[in-house]
C-alpha positions in Angstrom: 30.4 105.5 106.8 30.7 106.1 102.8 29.1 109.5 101.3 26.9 107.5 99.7 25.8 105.4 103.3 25.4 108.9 104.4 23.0 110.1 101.6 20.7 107.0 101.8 20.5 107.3 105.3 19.7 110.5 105.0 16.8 109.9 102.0 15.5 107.4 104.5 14.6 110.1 106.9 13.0 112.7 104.8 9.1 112.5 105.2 7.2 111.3 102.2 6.1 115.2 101.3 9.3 115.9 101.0 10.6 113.0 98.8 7.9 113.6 96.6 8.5 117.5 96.3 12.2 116.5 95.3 11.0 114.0 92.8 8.6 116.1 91.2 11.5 119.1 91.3 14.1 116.2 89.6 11.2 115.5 86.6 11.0 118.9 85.7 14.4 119.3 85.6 15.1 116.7 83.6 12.4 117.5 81.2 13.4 121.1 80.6 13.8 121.3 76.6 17.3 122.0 75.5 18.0 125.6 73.9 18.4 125.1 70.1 21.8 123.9 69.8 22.7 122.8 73.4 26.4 122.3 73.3 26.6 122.0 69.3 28.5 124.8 69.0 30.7 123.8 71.9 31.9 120.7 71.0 32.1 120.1 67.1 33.0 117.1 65.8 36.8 116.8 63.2 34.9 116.0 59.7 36.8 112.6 59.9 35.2 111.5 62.6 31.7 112.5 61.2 32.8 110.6 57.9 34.0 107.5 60.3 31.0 107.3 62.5 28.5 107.6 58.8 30.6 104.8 57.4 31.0 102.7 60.6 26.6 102.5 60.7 26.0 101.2 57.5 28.6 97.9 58.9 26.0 95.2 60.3 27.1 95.0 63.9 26.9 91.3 65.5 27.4 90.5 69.3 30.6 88.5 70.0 29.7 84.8 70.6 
């Protein structure tokens, strides 16, 4: 059986007190705020690529037919 066979199976099982104490753990996780400047500073973009990306929005984008 795959990892992932063996985590369904195993969220299958969990009573529904539990499931919902995960879920409720996962929201507020996920809906932490961010620390001013998560990761700016971290990973700063080349000033080309900043130009690039500004020029390459003001292009009207059109899906390939």
């Amino acid at each position: 059986m795959s990892t992932v066979q063996e985590i369904e199976s195993a969220i299958q099982q969990l009573p529904r007190e539990q499931m919902r104490k995960i879920q409720t753990w996962l929201d507020e996780m996920l809906n932490q705020p961010r620390p001013e400047g998560y990761f700016a500073s971290d990973y700063p973009l080349p000033e080309d690529r900043l130009k690039l990306e500004e020029a390459m929005a003001k292009i009207p984008q059109h899906p390939d037919r």
